[in-house]
C-alpha positions in Angstrom: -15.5 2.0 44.9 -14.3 4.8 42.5 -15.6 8.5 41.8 -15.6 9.0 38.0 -16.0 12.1 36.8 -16.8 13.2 33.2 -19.1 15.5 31.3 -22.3 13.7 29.8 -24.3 15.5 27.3 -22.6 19.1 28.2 -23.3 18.0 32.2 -20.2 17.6 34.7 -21.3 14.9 36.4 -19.5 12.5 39.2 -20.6 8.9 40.3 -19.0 6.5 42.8 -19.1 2.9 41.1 -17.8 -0.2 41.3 -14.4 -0.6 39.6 -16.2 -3.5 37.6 -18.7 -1.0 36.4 -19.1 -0.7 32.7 -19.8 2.6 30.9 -23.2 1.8 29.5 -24.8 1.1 33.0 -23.1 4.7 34.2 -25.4 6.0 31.3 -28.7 4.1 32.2 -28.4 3.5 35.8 -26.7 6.1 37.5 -27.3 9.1 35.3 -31.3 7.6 33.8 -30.0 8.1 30.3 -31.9 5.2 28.9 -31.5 6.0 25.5 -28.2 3.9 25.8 -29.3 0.2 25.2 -27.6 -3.2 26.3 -28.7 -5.7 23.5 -25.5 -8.0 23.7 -22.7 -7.2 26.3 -19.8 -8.5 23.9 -19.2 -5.4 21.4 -21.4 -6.8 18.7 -24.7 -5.5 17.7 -23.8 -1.4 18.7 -27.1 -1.2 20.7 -24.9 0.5 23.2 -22.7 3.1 21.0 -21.6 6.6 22.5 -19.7 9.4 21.2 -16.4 10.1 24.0 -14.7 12.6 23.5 -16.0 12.9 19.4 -15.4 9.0 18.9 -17.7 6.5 18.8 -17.5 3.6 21.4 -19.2 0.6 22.6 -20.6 2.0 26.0 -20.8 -2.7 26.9 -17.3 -2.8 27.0 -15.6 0.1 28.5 -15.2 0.3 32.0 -16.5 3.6 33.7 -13.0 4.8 35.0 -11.9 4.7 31.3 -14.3 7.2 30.7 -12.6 9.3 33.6 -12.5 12.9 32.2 -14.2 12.2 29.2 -16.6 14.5 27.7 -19.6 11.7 26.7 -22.6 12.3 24.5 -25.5 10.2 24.7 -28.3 10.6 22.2 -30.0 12.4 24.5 -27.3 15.4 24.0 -27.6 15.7 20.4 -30.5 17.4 19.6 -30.6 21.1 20.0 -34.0 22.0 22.0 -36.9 20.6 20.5 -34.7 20.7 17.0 -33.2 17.3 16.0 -30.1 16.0 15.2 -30.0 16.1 11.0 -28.9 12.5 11.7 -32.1 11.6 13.8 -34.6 13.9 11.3 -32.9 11.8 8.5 -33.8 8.6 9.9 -37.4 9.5 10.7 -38.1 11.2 6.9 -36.7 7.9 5.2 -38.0 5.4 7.9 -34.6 4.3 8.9 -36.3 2.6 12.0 -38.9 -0.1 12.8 -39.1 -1.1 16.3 -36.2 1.3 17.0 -33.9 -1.0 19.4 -30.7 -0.2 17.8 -31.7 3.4 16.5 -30.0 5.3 19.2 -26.4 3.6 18.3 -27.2 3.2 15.0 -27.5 7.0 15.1 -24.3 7.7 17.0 -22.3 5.3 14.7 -23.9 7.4 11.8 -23.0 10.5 12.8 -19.1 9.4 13.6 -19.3 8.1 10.3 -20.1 11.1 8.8 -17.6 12.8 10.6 -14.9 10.5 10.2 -15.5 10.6 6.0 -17.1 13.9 5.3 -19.0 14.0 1.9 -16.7 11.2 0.5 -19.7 8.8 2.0 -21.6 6.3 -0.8 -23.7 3.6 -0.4 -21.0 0.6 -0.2 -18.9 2.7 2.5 -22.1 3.4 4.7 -22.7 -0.5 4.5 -19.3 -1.4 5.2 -18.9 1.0 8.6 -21.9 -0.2 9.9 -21.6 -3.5 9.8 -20.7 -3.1 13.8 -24.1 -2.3 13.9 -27.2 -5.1 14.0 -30.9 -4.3 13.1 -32.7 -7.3 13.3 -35.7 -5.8 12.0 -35.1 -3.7 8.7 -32.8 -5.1 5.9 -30.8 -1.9 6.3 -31.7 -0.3 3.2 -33.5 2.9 4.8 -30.8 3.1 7.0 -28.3 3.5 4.4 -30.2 6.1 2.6 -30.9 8.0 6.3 -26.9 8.5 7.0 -26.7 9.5 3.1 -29.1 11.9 3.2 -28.1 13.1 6.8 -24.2 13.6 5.3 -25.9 15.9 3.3 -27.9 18.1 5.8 -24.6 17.8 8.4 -23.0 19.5 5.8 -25.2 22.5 5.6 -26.5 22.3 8.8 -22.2 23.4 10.0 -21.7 25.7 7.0 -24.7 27.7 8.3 -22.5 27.7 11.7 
């Protein structure tokens, strides 16, 4: 057994866990942060994506004690209040979801995305970064236009900061 201690959603937290234990079941079981999903445990649909320490991971395949220090946000942590994330309002004015399974990674990949490229985002790039990413139930085209639109709003939701 371990004690791993990190900050989760703005939260210092510390949890005694197997070495063994993987980051994602930190999030859900530990801390009941279910908005974290497990849809494949090898790194490949992004069910499972985090932001540590302002990068995007794959919550599946990190162990906890790599997380040791970190400063994690969940999608829990990124709303402000009852405000959402631009990201999250994005996806809900241009449907960007169906059964919403892989909308909480999809999200935090998004938002690293935009991040990562600033307002230098179009369509073929958005496609191309998410392709660690699987929906299984839209064909991705409201997704796209959801992380388009939400590069937008991130960018004058921080100027007005």
């Amino acid at each position: 057994m371990s004690t791993v201690k990190l900050t989760v959603n703005g939260k210092a937290v510390a949890v005694d866990v197997e070495d063994r234990t993987l980051l994602v079941h930190v999030l859900r079981d530990h801390l009941n942060l279910t908005g974290t999903h497990v849809g494949c445990d090898t790194s490949q649909c992004g069910a499972c994506v985090v932001h540590m320490d302002g990068r995007a991971v794959k919550s599946c395949t990190m162990l906890a004690g790599q997380a040791d220090g970190a400063n994690v946000t969940t999608i829990e942590g990124i709303a402000k209040g009852d405000e959402l994330h631009p990201m999250q309002a994005a996806f809900r004015d241009n449907h960007g979801l169906q059964c919403g399974y892989c909308t909480p990674g999809m999200i935090m990949s998004a938002i690293d995305i935009v991040h990562r490229h600033g307002g230098q985002l179009d369509e073929a790039t958005v496609r191309q970064e998410l392709e660690g990413n699987i929906c299984r139930c839209t064909g991705y085209h409201n997704i796209v236009k959801a992380v388009l639109d939400a590069a937008g709003r991130m960018k004058v939701s921080q100027a007005a900061e």
